[in-house]
N, CA, C and O atoms as CSV, one atom per row, in Angstrom:
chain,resi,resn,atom,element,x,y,z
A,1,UNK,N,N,-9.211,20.997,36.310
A,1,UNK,CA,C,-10.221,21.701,37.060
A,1,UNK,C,C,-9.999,21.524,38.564
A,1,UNK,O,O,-9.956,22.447,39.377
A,2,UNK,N,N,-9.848,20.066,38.860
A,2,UNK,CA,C,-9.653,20.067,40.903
A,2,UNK,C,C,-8.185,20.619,40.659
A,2,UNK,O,O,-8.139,21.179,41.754
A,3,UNK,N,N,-6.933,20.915,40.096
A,3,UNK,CA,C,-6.344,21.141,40.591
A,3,UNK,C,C,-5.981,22.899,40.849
A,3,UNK,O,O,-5.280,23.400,41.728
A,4,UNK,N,N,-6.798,23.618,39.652
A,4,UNK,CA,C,-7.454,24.780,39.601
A,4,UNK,C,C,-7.716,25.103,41.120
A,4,UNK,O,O,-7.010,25.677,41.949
A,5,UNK,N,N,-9.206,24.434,41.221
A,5,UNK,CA,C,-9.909,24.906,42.520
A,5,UNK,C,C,-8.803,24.247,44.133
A,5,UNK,O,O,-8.990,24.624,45.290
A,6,UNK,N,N,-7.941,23.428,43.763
A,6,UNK,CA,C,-6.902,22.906,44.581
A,6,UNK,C,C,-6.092,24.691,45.238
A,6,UNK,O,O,-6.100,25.136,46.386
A,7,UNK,N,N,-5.548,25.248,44.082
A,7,UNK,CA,C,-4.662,26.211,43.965
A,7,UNK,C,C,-5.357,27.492,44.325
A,7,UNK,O,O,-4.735,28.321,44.990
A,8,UNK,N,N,-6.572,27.726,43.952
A,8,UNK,CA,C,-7.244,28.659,44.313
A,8,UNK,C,C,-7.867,28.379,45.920
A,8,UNK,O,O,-8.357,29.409,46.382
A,9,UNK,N,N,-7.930,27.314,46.749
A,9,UNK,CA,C,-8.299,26.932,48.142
A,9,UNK,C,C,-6.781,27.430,48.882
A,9,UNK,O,O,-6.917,28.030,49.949
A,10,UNK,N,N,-5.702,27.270,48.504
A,10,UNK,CA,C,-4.719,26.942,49.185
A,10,UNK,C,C,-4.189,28.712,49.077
A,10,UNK,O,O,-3.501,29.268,49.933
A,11,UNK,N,N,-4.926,29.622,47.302
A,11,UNK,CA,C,-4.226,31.014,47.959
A,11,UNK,C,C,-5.170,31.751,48.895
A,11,UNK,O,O,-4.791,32.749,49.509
A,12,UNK,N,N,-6.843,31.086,49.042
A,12,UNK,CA,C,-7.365,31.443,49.630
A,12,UNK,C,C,-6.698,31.235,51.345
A,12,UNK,O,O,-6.546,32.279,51.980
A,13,UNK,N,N,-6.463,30.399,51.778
A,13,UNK,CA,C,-5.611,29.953,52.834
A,13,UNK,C,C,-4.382,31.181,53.430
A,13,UNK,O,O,-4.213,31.675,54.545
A,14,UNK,N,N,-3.576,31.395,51.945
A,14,UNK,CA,C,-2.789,32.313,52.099
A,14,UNK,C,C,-2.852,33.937,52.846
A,14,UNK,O,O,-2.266,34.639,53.670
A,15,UNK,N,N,-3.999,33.937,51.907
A,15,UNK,CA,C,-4.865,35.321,52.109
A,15,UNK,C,C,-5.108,35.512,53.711
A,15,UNK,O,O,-4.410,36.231,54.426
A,16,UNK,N,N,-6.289,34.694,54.168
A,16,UNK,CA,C,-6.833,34.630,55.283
A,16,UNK,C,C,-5.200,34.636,56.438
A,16,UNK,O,O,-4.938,35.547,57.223
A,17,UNK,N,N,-4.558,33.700,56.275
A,17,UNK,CA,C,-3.256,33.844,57.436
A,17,UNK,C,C,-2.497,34.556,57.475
A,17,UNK,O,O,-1.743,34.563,58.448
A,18,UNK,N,N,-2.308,35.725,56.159
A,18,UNK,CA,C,-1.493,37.089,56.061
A,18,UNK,C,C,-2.248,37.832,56.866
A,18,UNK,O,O,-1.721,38.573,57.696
A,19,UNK,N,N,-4.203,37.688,56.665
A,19,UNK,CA,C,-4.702,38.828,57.506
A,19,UNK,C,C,-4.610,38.789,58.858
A,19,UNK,O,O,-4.641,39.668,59.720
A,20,UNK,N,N,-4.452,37.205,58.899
A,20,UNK,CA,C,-4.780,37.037,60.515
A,20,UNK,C,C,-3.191,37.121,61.510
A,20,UNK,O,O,-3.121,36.763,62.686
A,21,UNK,N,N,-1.911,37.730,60.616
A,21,UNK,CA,C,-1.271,38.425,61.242
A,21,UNK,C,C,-1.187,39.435,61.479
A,21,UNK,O,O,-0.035,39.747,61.779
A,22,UNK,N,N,-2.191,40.555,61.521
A,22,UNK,CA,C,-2.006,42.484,61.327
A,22,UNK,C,C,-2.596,42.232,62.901
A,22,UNK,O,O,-3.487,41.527,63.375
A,23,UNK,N,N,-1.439,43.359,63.544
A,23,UNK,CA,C,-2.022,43.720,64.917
A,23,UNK,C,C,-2.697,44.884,64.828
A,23,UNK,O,O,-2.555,45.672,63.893
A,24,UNK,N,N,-3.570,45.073,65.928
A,24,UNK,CA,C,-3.840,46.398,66.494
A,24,UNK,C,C,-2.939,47.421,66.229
A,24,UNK,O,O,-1.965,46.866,65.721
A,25,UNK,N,N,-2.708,48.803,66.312
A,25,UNK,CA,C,-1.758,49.729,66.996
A,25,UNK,C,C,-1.389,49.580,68.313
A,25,UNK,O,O,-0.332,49.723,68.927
A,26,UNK,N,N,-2.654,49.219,68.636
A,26,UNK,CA,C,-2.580,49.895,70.212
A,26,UNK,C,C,-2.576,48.580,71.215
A,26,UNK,O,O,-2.600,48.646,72.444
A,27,UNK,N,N,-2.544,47.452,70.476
A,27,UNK,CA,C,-3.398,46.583,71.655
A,27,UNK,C,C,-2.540,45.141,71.187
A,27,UNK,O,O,-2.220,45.006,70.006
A,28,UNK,N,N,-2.318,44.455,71.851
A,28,UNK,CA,C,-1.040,43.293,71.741
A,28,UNK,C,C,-2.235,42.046,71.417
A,28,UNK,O,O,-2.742,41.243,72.201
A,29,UNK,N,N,-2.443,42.232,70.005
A,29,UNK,CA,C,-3.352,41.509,69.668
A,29,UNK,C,C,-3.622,41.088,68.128
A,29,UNK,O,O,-2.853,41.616,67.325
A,30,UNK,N,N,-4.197,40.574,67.816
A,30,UNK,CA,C,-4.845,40.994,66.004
A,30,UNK,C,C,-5.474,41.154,65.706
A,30,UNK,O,O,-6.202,40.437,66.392
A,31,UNK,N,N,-6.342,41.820,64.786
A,31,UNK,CA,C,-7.285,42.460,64.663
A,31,UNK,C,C,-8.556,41.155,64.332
A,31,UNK,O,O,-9.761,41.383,64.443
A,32,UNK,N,N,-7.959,39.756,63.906
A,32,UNK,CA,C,-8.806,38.850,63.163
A,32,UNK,C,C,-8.960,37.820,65.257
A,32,UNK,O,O,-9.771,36.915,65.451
A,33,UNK,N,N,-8.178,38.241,66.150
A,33,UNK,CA,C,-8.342,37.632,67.226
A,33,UNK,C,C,-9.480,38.294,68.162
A,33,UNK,O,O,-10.179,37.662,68.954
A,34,UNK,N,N,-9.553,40.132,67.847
A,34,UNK,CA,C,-10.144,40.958,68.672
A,34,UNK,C,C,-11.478,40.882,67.914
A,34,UNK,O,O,-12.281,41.815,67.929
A,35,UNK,N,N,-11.668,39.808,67.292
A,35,UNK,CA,C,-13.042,39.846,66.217
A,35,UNK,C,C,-13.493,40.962,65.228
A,35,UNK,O,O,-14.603,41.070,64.707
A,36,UNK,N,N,-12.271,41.871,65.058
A,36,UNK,CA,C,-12.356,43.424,63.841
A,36,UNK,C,C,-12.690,42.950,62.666
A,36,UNK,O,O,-13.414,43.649,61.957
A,37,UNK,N,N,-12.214,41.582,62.165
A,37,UNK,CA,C,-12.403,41.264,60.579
A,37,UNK,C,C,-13.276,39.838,60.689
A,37,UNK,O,O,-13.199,38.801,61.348
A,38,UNK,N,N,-14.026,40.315,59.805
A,38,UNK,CA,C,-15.461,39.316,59.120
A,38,UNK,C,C,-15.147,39.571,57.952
A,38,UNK,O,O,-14.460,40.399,57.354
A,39,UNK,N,N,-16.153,38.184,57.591
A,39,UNK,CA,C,-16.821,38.173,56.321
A,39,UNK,C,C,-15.917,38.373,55.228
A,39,UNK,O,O,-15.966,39.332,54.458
A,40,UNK,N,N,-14.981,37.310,55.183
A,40,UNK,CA,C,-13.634,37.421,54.457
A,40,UNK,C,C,-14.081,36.837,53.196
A,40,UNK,O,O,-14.889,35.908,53.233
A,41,UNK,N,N,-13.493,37.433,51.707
A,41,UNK,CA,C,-13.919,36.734,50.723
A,41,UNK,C,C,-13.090,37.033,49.718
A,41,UNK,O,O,-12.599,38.158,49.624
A,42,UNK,N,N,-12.893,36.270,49.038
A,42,UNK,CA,C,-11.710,35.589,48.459
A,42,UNK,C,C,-11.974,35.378,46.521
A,42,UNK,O,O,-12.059,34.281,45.970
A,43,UNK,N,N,-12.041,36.468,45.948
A,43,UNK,CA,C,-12.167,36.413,44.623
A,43,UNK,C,C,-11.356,36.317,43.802
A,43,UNK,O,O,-11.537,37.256,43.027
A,44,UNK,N,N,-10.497,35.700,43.472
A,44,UNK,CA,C,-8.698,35.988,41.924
A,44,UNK,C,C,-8.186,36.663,43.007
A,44,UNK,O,O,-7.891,36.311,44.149
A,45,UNK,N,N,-8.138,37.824,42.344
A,45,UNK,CA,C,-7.050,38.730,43.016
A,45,UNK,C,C,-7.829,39.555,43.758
A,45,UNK,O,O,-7.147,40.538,44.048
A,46,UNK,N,N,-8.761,39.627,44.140
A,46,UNK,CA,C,-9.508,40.577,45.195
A,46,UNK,C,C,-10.269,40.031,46.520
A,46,UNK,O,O,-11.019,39.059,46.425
A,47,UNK,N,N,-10.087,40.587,47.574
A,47,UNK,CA,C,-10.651,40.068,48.472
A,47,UNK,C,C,-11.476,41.219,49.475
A,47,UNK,O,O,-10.845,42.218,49.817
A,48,UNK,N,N,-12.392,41.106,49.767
A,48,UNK,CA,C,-13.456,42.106,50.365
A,48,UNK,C,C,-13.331,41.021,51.406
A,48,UNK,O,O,-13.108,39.812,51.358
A,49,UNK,N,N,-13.671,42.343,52.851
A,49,UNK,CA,C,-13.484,42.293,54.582
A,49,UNK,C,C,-14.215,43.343,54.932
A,49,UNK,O,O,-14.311,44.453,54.409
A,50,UNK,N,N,-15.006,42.624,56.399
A,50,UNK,CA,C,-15.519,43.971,57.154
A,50,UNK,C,C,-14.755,43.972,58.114
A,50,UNK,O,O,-14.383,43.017,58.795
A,51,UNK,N,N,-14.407,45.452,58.224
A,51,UNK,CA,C,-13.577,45.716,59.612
A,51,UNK,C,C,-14.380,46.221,60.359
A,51,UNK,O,O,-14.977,47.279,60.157
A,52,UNK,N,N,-14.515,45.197,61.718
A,52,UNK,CA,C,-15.750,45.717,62.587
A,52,UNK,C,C,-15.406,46.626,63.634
A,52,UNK,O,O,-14.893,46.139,64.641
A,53,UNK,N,N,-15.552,47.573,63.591
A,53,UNK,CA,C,-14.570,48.963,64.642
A,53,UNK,C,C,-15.984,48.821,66.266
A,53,UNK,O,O,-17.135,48.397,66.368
A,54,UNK,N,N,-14.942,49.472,67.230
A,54,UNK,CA,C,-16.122,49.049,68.553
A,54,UNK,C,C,-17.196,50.352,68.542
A,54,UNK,O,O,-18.377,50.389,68.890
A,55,UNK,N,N,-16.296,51.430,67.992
A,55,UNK,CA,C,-17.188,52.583,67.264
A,55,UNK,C,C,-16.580,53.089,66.256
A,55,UNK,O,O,-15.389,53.238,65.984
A,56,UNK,N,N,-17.964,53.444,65.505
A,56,UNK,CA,C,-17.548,54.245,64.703
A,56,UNK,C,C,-16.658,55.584,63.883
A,56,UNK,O,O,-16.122,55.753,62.788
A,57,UNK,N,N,-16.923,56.539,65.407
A,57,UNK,CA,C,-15.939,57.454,65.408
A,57,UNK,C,C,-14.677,57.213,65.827
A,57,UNK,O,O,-14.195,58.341,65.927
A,58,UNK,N,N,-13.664,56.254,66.200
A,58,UNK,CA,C,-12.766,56.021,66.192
A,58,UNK,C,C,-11.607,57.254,65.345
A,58,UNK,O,O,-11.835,57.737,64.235
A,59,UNK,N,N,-10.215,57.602,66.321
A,59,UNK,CA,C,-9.567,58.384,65.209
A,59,UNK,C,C,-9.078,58.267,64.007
A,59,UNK,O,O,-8.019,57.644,63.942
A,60,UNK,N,N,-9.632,58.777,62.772
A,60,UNK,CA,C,-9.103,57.982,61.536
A,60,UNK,C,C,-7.747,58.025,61.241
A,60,UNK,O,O,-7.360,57.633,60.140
A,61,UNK,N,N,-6.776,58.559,62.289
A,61,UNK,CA,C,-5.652,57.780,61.947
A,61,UNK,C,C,-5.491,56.289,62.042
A,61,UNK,O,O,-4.948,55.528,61.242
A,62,UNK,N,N,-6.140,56.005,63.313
A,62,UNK,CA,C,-5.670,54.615,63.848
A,62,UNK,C,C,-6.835,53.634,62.490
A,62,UNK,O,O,-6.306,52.780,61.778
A,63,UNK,N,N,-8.203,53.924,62.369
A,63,UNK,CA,C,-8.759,53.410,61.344
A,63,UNK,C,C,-7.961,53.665,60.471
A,63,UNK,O,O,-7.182,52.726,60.634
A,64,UNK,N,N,-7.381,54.498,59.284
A,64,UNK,CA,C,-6.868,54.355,58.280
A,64,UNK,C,C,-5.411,53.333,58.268
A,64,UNK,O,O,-4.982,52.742,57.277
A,65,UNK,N,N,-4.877,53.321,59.497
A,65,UNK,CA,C,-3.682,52.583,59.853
A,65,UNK,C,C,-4.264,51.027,59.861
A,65,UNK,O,O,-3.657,50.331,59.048
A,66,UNK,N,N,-4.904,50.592,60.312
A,66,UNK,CA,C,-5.585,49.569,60.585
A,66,UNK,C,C,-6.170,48.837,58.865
A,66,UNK,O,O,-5.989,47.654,58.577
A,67,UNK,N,N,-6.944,49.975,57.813
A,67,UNK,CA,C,-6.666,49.529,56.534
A,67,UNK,C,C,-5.499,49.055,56.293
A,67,UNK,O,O,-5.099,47.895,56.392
A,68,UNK,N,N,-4.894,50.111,55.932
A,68,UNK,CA,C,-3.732,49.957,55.322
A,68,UNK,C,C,-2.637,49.231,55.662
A,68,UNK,O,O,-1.582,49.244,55.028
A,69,UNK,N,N,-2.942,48.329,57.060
A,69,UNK,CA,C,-2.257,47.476,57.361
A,69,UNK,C,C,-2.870,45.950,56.590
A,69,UNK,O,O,-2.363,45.053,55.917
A,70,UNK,N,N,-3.817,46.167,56.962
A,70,UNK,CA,C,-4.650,44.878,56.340
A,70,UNK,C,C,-4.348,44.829,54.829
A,70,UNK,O,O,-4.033,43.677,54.530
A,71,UNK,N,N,-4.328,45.669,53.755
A,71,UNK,CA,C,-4.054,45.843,52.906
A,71,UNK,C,C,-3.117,45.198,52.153
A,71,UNK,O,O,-3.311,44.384,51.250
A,72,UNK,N,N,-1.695,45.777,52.750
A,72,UNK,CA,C,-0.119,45.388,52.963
A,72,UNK,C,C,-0.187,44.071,53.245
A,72,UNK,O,O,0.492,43.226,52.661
A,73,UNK,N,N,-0.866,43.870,53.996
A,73,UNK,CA,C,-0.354,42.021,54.595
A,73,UNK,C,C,-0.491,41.319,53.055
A,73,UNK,O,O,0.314,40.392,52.966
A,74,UNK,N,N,-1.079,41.458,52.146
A,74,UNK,CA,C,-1.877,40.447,51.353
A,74,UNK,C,C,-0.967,40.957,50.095
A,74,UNK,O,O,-0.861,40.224,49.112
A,75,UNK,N,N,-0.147,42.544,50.151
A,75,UNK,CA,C,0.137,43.151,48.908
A,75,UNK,C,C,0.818,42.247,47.747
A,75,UNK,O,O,0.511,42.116,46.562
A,76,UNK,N,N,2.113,41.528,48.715
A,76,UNK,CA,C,2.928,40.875,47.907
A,76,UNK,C,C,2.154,39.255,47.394
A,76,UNK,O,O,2.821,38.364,46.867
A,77,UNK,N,N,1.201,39.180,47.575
A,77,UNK,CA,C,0.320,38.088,46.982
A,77,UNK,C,C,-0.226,38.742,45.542
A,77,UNK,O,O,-0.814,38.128,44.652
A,78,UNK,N,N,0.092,40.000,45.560
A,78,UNK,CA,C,-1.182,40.391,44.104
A,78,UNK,C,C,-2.135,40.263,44.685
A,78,UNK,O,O,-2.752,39.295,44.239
A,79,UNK,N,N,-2.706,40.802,45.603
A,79,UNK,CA,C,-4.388,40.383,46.032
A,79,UNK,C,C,-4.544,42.320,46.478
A,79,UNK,O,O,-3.812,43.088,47.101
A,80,UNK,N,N,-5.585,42.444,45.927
A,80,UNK,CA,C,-6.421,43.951,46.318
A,80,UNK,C,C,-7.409,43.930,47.294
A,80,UNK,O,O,-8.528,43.452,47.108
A,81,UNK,N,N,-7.030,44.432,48.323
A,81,UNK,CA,C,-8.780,44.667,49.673
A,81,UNK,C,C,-9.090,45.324,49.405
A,81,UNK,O,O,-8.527,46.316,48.943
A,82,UNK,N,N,-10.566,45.026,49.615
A,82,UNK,CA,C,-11.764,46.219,49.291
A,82,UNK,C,C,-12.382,46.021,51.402
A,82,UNK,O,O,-12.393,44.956,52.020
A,83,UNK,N,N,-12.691,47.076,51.827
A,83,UNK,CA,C,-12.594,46.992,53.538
A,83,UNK,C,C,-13.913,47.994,53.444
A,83,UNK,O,O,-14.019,48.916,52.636
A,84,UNK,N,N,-14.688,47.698,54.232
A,84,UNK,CA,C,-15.726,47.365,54.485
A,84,UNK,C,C,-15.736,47.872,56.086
A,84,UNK,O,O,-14.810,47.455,56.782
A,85,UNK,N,N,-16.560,48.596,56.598
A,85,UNK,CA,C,-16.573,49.565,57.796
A,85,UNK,C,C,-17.668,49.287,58.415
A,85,UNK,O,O,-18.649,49.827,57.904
A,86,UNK,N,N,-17.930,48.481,59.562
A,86,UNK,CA,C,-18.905,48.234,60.488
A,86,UNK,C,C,-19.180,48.602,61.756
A,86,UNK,O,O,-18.091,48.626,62.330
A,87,UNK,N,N,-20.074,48.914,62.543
A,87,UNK,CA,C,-19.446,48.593,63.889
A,87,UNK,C,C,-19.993,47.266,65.094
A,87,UNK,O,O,-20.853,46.430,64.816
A,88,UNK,N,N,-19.517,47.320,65.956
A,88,UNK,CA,C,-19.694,46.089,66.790
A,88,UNK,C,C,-21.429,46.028,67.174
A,88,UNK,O,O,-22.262,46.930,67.256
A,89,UNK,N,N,-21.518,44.754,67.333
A,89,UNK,CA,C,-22.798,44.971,68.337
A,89,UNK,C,C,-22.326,45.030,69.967
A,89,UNK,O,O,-21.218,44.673,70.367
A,90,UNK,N,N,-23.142,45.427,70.599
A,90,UNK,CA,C,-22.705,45.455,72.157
A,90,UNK,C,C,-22.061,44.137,72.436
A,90,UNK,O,O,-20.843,44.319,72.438
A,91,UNK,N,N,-22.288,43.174,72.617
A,91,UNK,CA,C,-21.686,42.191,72.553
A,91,UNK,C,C,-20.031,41.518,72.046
A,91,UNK,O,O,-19.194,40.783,72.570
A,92,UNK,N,N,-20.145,42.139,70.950
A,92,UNK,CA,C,-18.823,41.908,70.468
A,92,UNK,C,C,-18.150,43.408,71.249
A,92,UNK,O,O,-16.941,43.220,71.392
A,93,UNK,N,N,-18.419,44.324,71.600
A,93,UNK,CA,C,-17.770,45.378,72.119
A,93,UNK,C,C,-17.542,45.281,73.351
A,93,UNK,O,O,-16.633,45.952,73.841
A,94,UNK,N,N,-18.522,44.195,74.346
A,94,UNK,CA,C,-17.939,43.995,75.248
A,94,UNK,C,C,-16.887,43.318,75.523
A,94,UNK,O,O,-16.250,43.262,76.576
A,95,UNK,N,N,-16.674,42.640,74.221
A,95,UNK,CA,C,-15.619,41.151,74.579
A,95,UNK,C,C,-14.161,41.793,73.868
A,95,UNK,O,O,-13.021,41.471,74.202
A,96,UNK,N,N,-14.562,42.861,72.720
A,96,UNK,CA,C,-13.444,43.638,72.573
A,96,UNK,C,C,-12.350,44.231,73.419
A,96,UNK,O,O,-11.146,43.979,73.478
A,97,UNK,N,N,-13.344,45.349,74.248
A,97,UNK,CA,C,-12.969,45.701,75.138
A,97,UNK,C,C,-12.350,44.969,76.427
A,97,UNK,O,O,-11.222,45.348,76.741
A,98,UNK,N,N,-12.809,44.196,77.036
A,98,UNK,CA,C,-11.793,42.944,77.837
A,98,UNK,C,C,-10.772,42.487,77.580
A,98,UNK,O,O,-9.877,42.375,78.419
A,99,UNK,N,N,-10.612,41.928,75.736
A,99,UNK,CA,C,-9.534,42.162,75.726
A,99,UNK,C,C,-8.243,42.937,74.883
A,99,UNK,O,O,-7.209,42.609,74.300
A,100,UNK,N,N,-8.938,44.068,75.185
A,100,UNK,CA,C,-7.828,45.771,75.235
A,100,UNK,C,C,-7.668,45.461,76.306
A,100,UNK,O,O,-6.545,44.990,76.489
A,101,UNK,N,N,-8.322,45.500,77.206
A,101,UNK,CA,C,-7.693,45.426,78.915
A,101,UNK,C,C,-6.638,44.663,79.209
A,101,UNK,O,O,-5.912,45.115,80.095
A,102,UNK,N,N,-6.238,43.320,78.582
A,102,UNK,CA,C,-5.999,42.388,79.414
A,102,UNK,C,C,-4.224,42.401,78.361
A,102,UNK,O,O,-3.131,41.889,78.605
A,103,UNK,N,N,-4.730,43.237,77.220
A,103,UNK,CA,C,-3.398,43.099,76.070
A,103,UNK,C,C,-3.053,44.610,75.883
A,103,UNK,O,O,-2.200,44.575,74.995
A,104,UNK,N,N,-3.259,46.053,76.261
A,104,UNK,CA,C,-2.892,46.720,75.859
A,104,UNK,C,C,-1.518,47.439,76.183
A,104,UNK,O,O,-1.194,47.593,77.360
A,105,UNK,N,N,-0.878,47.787,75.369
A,105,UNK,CA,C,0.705,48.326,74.942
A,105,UNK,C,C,0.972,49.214,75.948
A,105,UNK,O,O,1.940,49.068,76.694
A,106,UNK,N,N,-0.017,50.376,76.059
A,106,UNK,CA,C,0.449,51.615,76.484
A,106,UNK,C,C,0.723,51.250,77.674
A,106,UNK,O,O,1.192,52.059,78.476
């Protein structure tokens, strides 16, 4: 049994540091640094995330890119995201935005 819940802590571990490598498109950053992903959770093979966007209307290319990156990171684990669509409070959108400023590509 602890070594069960041992193995299941450590792919949880896995999970979380695959996500917390997916960058932005646009912005020299990660999406788990720019505060985009919450509320990470970690079931067998499934893991549900909110991706917190600074708005909503965002172009759904760059949102669908932004899934499907998150997605991929975790694929070769056998793990399925289920993503979850939020948006910021002012607060977190201000601190977003600062740093797009201070990291962006273009």
């Amino acid at each position: 049994m602890k070594t069960q819940l041992k193995e299941r802590k450590m792919d949880e571990q896995k999970v979380i540091q695959a996500l917390s490598q997916v960058e932005h498109p646009e912005i020299g950053s990660t999406l788990v640094d720019l505060g985009m992903v919450k509320d990470i959770q970690v079931e067998g093979d499934h893991v549900s995330l909110k991706l917190v966007l600074p708005m909503l209307g965002i172009p759904p290319a760059i949102r669908d890119y932004m899934i499907n990156s998150l997605q991929q990171a975790v694929a070769d684990q056998g793990v399925k995201v289920q993503v979850a669509l939020a948006e910021m409070t002012p607060q977190e959108r201000q601190r977003f935005f600062m740093m797009e400023q201070q990291n962006w590509k273009g």
